[in-house]
C-alpha positions in Angstrom: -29.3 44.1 -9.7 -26.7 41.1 -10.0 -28.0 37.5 -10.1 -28.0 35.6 -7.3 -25.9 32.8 -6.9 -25.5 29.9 -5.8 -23.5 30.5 -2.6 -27.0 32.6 -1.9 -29.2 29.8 -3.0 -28.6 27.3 -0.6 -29.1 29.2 2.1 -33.1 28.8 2.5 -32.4 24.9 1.9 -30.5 24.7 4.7 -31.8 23.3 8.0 -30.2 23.0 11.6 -27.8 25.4 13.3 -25.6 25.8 10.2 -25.2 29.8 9.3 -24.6 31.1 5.4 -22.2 33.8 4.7 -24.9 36.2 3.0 -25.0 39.7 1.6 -24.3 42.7 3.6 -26.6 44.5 5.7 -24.8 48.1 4.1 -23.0 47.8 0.6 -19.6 48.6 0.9 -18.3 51.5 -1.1 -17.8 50.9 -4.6 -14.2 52.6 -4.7 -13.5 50.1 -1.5 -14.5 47.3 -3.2 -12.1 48.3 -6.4 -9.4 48.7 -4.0 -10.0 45.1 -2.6 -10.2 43.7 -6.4 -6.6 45.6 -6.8 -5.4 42.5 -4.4 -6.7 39.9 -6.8 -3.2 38.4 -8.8 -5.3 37.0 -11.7 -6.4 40.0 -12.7 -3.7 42.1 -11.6 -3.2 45.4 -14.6 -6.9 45.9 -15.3 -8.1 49.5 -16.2 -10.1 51.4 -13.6 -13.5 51.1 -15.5 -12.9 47.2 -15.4 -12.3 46.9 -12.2 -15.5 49.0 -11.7 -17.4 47.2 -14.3 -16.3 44.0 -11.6 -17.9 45.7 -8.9 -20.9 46.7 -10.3 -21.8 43.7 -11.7 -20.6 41.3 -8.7 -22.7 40.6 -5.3 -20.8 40.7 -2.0 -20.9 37.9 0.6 -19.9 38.2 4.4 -19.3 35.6 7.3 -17.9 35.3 10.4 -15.4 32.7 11.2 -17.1 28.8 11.0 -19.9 30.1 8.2 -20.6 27.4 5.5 -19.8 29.0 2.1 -21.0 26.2 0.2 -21.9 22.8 0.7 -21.0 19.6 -1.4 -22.8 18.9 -4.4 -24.4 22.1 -4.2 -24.9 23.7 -8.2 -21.3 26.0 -8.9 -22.6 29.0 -11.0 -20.2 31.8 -10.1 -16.8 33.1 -10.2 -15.6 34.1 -6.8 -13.0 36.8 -5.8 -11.8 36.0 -2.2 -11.4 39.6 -0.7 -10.7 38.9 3.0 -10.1 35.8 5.0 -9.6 32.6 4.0 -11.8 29.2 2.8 -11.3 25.7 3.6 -12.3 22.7 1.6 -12.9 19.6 3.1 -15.0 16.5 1.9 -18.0 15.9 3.8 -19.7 12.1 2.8 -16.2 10.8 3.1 -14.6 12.4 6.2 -13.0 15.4 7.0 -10.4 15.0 4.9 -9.3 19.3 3.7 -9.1 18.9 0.2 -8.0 22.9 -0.4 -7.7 26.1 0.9 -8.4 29.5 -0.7 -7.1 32.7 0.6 -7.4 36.3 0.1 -6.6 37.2 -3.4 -7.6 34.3 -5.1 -10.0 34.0 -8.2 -12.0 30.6 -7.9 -15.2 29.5 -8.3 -16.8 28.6 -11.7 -14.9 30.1 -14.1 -15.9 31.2 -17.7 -15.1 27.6 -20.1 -14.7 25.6 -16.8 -17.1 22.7 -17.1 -17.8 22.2 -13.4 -21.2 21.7 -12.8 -21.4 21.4 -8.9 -19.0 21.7 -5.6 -16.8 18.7 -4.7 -16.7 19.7 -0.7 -17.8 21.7 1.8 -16.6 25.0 2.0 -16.6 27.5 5.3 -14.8 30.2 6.5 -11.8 30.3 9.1 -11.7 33.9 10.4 -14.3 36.5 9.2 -14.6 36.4 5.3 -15.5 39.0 2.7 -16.0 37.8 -1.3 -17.6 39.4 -4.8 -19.2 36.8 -6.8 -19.7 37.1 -10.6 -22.8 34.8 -11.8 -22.8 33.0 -14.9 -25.0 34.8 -16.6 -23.0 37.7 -16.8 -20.0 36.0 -18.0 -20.4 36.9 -21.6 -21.0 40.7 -20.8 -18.0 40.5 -18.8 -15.8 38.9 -21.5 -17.2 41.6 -24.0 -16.6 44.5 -21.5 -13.1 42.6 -20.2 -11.3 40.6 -23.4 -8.7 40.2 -21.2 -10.5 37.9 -18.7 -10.6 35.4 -21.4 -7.0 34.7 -20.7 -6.9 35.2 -17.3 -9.5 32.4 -16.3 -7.7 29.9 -19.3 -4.3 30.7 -17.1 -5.9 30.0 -13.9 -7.8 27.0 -15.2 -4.5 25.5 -16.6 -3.3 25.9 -12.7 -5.9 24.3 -11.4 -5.2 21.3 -13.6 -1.9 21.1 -12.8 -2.7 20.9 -9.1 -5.4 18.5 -9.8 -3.2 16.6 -11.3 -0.5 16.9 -8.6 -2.8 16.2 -5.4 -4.2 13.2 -7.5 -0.6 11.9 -8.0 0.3 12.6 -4.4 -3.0 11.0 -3.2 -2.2 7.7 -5.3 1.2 7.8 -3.7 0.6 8.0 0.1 -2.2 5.7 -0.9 0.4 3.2 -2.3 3.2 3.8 0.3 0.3 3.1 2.8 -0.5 -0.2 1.5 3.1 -1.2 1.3 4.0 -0.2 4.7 0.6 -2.6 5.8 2.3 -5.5 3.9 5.7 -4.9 5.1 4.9 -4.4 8.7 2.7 -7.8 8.2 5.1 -9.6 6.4 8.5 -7.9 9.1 6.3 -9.5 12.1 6.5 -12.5 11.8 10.2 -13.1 11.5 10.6 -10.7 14.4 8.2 -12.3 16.3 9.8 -15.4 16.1 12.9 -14.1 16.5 12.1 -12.6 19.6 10.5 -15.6 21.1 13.2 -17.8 20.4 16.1 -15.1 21.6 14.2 -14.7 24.9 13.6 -18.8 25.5 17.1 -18.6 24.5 18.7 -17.4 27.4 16.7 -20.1 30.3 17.4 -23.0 27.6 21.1 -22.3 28.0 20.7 -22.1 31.4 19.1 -25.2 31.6 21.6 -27.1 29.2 24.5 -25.8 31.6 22.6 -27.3 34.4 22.1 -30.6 32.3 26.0 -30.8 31.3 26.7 -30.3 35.1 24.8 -33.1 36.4 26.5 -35.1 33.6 29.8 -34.5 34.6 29.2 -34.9 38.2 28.2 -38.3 37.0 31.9 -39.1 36.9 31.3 -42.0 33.5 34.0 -43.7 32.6 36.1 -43.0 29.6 34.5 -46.1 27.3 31.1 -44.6 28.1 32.0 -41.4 27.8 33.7 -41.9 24.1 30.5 -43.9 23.0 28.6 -41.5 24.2 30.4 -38.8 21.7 30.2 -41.3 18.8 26.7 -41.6 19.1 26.0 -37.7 19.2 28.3 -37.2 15.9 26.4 -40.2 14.3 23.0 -38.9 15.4 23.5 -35.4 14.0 24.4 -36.8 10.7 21.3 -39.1 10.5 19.2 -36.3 11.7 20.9 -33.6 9.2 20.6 -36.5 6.2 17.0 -37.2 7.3 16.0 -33.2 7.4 16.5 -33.0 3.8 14.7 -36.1 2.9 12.1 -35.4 5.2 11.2 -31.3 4.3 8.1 -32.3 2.2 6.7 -34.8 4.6 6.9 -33.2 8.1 4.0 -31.5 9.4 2.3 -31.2 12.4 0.4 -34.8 12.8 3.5 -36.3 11.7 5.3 -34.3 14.5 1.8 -35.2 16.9 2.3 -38.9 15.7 6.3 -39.0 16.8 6.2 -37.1 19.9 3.7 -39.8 21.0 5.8 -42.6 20.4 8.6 -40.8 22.0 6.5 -40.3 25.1 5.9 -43.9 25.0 9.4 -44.7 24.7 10.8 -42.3 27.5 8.2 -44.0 30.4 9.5 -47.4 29.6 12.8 -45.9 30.3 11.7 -44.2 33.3 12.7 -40.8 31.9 11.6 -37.9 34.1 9.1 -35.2 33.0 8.9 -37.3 29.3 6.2 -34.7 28.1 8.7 -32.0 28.8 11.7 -33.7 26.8 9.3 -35.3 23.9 8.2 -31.9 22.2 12.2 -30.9 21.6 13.2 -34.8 20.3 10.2 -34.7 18.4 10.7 -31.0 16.4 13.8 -32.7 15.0 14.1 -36.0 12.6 15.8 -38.1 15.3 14.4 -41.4 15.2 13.7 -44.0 18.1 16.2 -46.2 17.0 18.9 -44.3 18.1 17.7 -43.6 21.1 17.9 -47.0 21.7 21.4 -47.4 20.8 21.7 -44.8 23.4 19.9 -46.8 26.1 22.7 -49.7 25.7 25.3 -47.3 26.2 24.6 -45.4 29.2 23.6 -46.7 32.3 20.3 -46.4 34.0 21.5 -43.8 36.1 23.0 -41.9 33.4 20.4 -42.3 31.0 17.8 -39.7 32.0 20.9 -36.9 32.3 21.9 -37.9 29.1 18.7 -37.8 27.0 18.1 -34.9 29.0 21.1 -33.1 28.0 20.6 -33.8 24.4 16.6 -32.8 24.5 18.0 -29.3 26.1 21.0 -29.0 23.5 18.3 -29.7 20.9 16.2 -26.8 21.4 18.5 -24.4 22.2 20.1 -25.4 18.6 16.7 -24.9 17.5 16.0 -21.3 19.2 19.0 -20.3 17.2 18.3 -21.5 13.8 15.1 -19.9 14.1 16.4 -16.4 15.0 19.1 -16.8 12.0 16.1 -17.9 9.6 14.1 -14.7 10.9 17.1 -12.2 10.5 17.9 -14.0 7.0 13.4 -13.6 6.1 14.1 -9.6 7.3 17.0 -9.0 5.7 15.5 -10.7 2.4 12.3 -8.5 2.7 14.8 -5.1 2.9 16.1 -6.6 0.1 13.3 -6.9 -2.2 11.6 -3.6 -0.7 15.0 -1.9 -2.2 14.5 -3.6 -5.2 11.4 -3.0 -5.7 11.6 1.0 -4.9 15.3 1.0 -7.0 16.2 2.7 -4.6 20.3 4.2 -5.2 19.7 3.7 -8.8 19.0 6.1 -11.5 15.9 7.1 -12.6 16.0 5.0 -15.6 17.2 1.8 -15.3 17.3 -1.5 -17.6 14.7 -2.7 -16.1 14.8 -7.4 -15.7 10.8 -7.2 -15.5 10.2 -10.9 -14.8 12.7 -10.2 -10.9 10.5 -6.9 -11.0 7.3 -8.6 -10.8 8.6 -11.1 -8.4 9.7 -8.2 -6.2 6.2 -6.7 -6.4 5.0 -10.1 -5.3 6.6 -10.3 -2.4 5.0 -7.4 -0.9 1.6 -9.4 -1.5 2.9 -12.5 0.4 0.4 -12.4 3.1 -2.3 -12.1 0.6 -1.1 -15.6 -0.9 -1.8 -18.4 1.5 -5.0 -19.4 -0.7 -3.9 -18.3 -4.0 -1.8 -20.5 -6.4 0.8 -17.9 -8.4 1.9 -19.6 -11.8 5.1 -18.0 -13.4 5.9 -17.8 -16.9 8.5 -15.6 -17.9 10.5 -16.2 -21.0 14.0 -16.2 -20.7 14.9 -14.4 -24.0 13.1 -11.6 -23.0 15.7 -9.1 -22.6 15.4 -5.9 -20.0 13.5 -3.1 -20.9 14.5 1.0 -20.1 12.0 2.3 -17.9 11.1 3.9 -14.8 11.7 1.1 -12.2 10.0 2.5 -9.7 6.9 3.2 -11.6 6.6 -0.3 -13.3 6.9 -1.2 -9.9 3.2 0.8 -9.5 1.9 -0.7 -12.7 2.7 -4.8 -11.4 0.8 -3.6 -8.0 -1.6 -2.2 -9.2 -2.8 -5.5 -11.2 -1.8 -7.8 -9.2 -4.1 -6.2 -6.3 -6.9 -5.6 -8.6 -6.6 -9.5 -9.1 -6.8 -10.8 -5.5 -9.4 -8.6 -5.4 -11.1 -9.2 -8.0 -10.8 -13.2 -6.4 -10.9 -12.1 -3.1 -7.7 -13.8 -2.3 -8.4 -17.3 -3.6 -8.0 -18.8 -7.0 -5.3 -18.7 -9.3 -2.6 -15.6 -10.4 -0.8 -16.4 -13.5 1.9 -13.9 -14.5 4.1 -13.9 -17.9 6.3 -12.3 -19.7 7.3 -13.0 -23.1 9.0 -11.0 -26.3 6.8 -10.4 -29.6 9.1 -8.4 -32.2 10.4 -5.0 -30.4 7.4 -5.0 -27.4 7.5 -6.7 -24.1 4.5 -8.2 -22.9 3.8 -8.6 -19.8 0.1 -9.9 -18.7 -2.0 -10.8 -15.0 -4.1 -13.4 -15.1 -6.9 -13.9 -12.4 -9.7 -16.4 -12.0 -12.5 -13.7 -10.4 -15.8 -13.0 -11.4 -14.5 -10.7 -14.5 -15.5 -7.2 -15.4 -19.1 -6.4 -16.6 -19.2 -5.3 -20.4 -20.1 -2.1 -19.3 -17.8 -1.1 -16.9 -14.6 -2.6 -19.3 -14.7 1.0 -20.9 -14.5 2.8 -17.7 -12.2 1.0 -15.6 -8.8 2.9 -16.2 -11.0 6.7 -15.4 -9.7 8.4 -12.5 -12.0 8.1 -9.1 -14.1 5.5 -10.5 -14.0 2.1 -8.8 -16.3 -1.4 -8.6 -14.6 -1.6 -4.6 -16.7 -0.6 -1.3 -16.6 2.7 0.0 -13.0 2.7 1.9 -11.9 -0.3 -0.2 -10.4 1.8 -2.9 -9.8 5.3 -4.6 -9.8 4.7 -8.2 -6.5 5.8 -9.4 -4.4 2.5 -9.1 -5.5 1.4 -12.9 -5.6 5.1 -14.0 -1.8 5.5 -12.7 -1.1 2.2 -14.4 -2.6 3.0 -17.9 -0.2 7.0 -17.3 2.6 5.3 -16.5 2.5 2.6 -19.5 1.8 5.4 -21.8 5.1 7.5 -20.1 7.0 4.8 -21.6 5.3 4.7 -24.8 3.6 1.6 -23.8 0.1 0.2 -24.4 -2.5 -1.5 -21.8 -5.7 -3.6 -22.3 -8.0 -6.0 -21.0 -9.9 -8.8 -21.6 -12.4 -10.5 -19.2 -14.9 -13.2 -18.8 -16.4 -14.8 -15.7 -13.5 -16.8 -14.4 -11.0 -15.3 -16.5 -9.5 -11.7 -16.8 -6.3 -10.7 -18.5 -4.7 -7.4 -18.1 -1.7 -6.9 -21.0 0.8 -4.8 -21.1 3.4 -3.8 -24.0 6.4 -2.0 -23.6 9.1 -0.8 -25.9 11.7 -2.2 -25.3 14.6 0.2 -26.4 14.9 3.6 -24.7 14.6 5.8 -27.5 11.7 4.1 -28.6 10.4 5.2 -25.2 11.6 8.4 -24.1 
């Protein structure tokens, strides 16, 4: 009688509703169950007394559609040959999140030198199943009786590392691409919203300004009034335009508080209508009370309120503009940098400027900055290396987001670059709690992260430390509390790296 395995085995552990594919009632025929093993493409040309020896030796399974196959973590002991139907993976403690699907004809399961140990989801059945499992224990009988089943499960292992190793590289991908479509949207935004405040306010402002100019004009001035009048608004843009630059450190918003008071102040002794209506647009610029002054002994008192009026409404609308040319200049500057930092219309090698690479990573990390200080030191002499420019590109974010994390966004980023000999190096400074001894050894293996469940898959340093090694490169780390270094050398010549 064949072993039992472990699809069997879990079946009395189970509690609830859940149902088992299991045995049988009647044992199908053994020259039907030949004929189904004839369907299996790994083992596609064996003799009829293999074949046989298969299904003597195996131990059928049978489910209807929704029966758990196995469950994850459960012990893998057997090689399985899907017959009929068709099972789904999916992870279980993390979601339902189908991590493969097996279909009739397929050879899976624990496989002779395969070192897996247990099941990494939750397999069931879609449709009514049918399978032969092989336990472990007679895999050495069936090597001895089948030699050629030695090559067959080192082919199909060699498959499954290959797709491993593809779904890993896709995961890390869509994992990256989802983070930088988070930071892009976040950092598009706010340019757009601003932009789309200020277009919308646009259109009443210039209403309002028309308004303004139309009341002036009905005002009928005469001509020496009316030519001051001009004077003083050329002067005053160029005192306001000279005192903008000066000023671009020092204005803030209790400076802006502090002047909009006094302008208040100012347009009541002038008996200025709605002042705390005109105050806020006088006050966003640099225009200082002494000119308004000047232009209180030019106008009239009748004139006066239409004039500081007209220029308060000019003012902002001037203002509404400049913001949405400063947002469209911010987006276009972001599609810039995302180009440049996915190269995209480039080839795939490229020389490669690495200090404008890691700045272009950065920028995708803006948002993450407002409490971190990023010091820059890239030497100039370094000259650009062939790589991948898109994959460096992986390797800066990577570190860099390990690093805010590893401050939790506050602290200090240090970033150089410098030439030693024939190498780039390139290192990531961050001021975070550092690495444990312990874990330094086991920070660049695949799935294994410090982060909170959801926080992190553990491939961003393990597709760093692939892709530095691509290019023949080297990565280390060194850590302390309050200071951890990641370094990385590159070749920089092409041959020297391809």
């Amino acid at each position: 009688m064949a072993a039992p395995s472990s699809f069997e085995a879990v079946l009395p552990q189970q509690l609830g509703p859940a149902i088992f594919i299991a045995p049988p009632p009647q044992p199908t025929p053994l020259p039907e169950i030949v004929a189904a093993l004839r369907t299996i493409s790994a083992i596609e040309g064996l003799t009829e007394e293999e074949y046989t020896w298969l299904a003597e030796h195996g131990t059928e399974l049978v489910g209807e559609d929704g029966a758990t196959v196995f469950t994850e973590g459960s012990p893998a002991d057997s090689m399985v040959f899907i017959l009929k139907g068709e099972v789904h993976v999916r992870h279980h403690k993390h979601g339902p999140m189908m991590m493969w699907i097996g279909r009739a004809g397929l050879m899976t399961g624990k496989l002779p030198f395969s070192r897996m140990k247990t099941y990494g989801g939750e397999g069931y059945l879609v449709g009514s199943g049918w399978a032969l499992t092989i336990h472990e224990s007679h895999y050495p009988a069936m090597l001895t009786a089948i030699p050629s089943m030695a090559q067959r499960c080192a082919w199909t292992l060699m498959d499954r590392v290959r797709e491993a190793t593809r779904m890993e590289q896709q995961t890390e991908k869509l994992a990256a691409l989802g983070k930088l479509a988070a930071n892009l949207a976040h950092e598009l935004n706010n340019p757009a919203s601003a932009a789309q405040r200020s277009a919308s306010s646009l259109f009443s402002e210039l209403r309002q300004y028309g308004d303004q100019k139309y009341r002036m004009g009905n005002l009928c001035l005469p001509d020496s009034i009316t030519s001051k009048y001009r004077n003083w608004i050329v002067n005053v843009r160029a005192a306001m335009a000279e005192r903008s630059t000066e000023d671009t450190n020092t204005n803030g918003a209790l400076a802006e508080s502090d002047r909009e008071y006094e302008l208040v102040r100012w347009l009541e002794a002038h008996n200025i209508p709605n002042p705390w209506a005109v105050a806020p647009a006088l006050a966003e610029t640099a225009l200082p009370i002494g000119h308004l002054d000047e232009l209180a002994g030019i106008m009239t008192s009748e004139a006066l309120p239409v004039a500081v009026a007209t220029v308060a409404s000019s003012l902002r609308a001037e203002r509404m503009a400049e913001t949405v040319v400063n947002s469209t200049v911010r987006i276009f500057d972001l599609i810039r940098a995302i180009k440049d930092y996915s190269y995209m219309d480039q080839a795939p090698i490229q020389d490669v400027d690495l200090a404008q690479s890691i700045e272009n990573t950065l920028v995708m990390f803006k948002s993450r900055l407002h409490d971190v200080k990023v010091e820059t030191e890239f030497d100039p002499a370094l000259p650009p290396v062939g790589a991948y420019g898109r994959e460096l590109n992986q390797v800066w974010t990577a570190l860099i987001e390990n690093a805010l994390d590893a401050m939790k966004d506050k602290g200090t980023l240090r970033l150089t670059t410098r030439l030693q000999g024939r190498m780039a190096f390139v290192e990531v400074w961050d001021t975070g709690n550092g690495i444990e001894p312990e874990l330094k050894n086991r920070i660049f293996e695949p799935f294994y992260t410090t982060k909170a469940p959801g926080r992190g898959l553990g491939l961003g340093l393990d597709t760093a430390q692939r892709v530095v090694q691509r290019h023949s490169g080297y990565i280390q780390v060194e850590s302390s509390a309050g200071s951890t270094c990641f370094q990385v050398r590159l070749p920089l010549e092409q041959a020297e790296a391809y």
